[in-house]
Structures are given as C-alpha cells and as structure tokens.
N, C-alpha and C positions, 0 to 999 in steps of 0.2 A: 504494500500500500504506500501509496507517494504521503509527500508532506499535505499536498492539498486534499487530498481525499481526507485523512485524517481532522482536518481543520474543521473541513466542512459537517463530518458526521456530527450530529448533537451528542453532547457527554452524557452519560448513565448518571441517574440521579445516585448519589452515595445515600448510603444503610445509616450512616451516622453522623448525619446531616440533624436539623433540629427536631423532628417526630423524634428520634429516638432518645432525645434528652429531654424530653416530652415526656415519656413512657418510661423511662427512668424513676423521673422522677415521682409521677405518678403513682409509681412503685413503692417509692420508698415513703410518703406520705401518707399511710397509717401509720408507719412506726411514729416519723415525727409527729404527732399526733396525738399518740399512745405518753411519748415521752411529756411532750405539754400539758398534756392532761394529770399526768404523774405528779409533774414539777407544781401546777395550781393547785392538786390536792394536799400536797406537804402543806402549801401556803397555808390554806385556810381551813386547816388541820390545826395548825402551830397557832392561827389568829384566836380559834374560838378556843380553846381549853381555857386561859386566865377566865374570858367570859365565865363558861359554866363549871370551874371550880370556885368561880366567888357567889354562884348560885343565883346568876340572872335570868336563869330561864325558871319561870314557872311550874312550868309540865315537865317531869322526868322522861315523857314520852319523848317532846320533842331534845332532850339532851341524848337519848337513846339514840332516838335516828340520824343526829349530827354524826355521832359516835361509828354507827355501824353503816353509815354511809360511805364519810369518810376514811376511815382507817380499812375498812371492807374493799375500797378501790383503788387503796393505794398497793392492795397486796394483788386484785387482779389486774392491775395494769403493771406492775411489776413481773408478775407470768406471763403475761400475752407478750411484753418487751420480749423477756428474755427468751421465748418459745421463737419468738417470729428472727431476733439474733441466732439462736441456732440452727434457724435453716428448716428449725419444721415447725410452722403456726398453725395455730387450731384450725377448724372448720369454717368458712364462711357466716356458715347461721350462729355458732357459738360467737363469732364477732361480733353480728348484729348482733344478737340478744344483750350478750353485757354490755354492750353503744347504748341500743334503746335504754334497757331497764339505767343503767348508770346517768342519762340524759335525766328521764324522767325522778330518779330521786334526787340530784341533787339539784333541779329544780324544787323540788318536794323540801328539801333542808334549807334551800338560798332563801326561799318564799317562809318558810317557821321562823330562820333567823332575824328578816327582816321582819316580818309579826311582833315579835318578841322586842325586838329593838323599838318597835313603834309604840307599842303599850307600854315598857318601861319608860319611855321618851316624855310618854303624855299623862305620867299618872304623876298626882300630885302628895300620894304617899311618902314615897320614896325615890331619888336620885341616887343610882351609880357611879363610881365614880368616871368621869369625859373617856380617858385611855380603857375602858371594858367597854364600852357602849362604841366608841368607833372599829374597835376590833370587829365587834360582833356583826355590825353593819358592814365592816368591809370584807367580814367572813361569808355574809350571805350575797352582797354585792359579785365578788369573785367567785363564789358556788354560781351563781345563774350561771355566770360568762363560762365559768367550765362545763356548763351545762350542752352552752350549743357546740361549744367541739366535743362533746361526746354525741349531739346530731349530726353533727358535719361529718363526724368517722361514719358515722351511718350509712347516709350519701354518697361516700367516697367507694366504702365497702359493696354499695349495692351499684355501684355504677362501674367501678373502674377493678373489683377483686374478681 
C-alpha cells in the first residue's frame, strides 16, 4: 500500500478512546459510593452519641434506631467495600436491597433527629446545652444527605451493574 492510499483510508476508531473511561468509571462508582456513604456514617455516628448520652432524645425508640441504623451500616458497607475489593461482590438484588432499605432508614433517623431537635428547640421547659443541639441537627441534617447516595447506589446499581 503506497503513502496515499494509506492517508486516505479513515482510521479505526481506538477501544480506548473516551467510552471506555466512561465504562470504567462507571464501574468503579458503587464502590466510590459505598466508600462515601461509609465515611458520612462514621460522621454522624461520632455527631449524635454526646447528643443521646446526655439524654436529648425522649423516646428510647428513636435513640435505638439512630443506634442500629447507624452502626448497623457502617458494618454492611464495610462488607460490601471489602467483598466488591476482593474481586467477588455480592448479588445485584442483595445490593439493591441494602441501597433501598439503608436509603429509606436513614431517612427514617435524619427525619427523628430533626423531630427531636425541633421539640427540644421549642419547648420552654428545658434548654440543652447550643454544642448537643447543633450536633444533633447536623447529625440528622447529614443522615438525609446520606440518605440519597444510598438512592443514587440504587440507580447506579439498577442501571449501569
């Protein structure tokens, strides 16, 4: 083949061109995910305890569900990391289900905490002291937000896994 035939053919499109850093990444976007969702539950793990060992929440219940919400997620998002790290992650539906169910409670905790912040807030018995009362509020404030990236794994899961 001369130099001009060669010139003229069109080039082959390359494999590793940007789709594939596309689809990469795509890939690797539950884990990061997985990890953010990890690193927001320590957060506001570590915010609420002062809270409810100085006994601001009312209901035992809702100190129970802070409890077993979060400490409960930091130990399955810590398996599903380390499962999908070594190369073999769970089942598609076992990811949804712990996305959904983990979305929907700690919506279910962000929404108690701020309850509980709002009645302590406005009652005129008793004032907390300012540093428990913004904990609490920034503990439920940061549960909602980790709320939607645990729907957004959801989306991600049911669309792109």
């Amino acid at each position: 083949m001369s130099q001009q035939q060669q010139q003229q053919q069109p080039a082959a499109p390359s494999k590793s061109g940007g789709g594939g850093a596309r689809s990469a990444f795509l890939a690797k976007l539950p884990l990061i995910l997985r990890v953010a969702e990890l690193c927001l539950t320590i957060i506001v793990l570590g915010l609420v305890i002062d809270p409810i060992n100085a006994r601001l929440q009312h209901n035992v219940n809702h100190s129970a569900l802070t409890y077993v919400t979060y400490a409960g997620y930091i130990l399955i998002n810590c398996v599903l990391i380390i499962s999908e790290a070594t190369g073999e992650p769970l089942p598609k539906t076992a990811n949804l289900l712990f996305a959904f169910v983990g979305g929907v409670l700690f919506v279910a905790t962000g929404a108690l905490l701020i309850h509980d912040w709002r009645t302590l807030n406005y009652t005129m018995h008793y004032h907390p002291p300012k540093m428990y009362m913004d904990m609490m509020i920034a503990s439920g404030i940061i549960g909602i937000f980790t709320s939607l990236l645990f729907f957004a794994d959801v989306v991600i899961t049911v669309r792109y896994a």
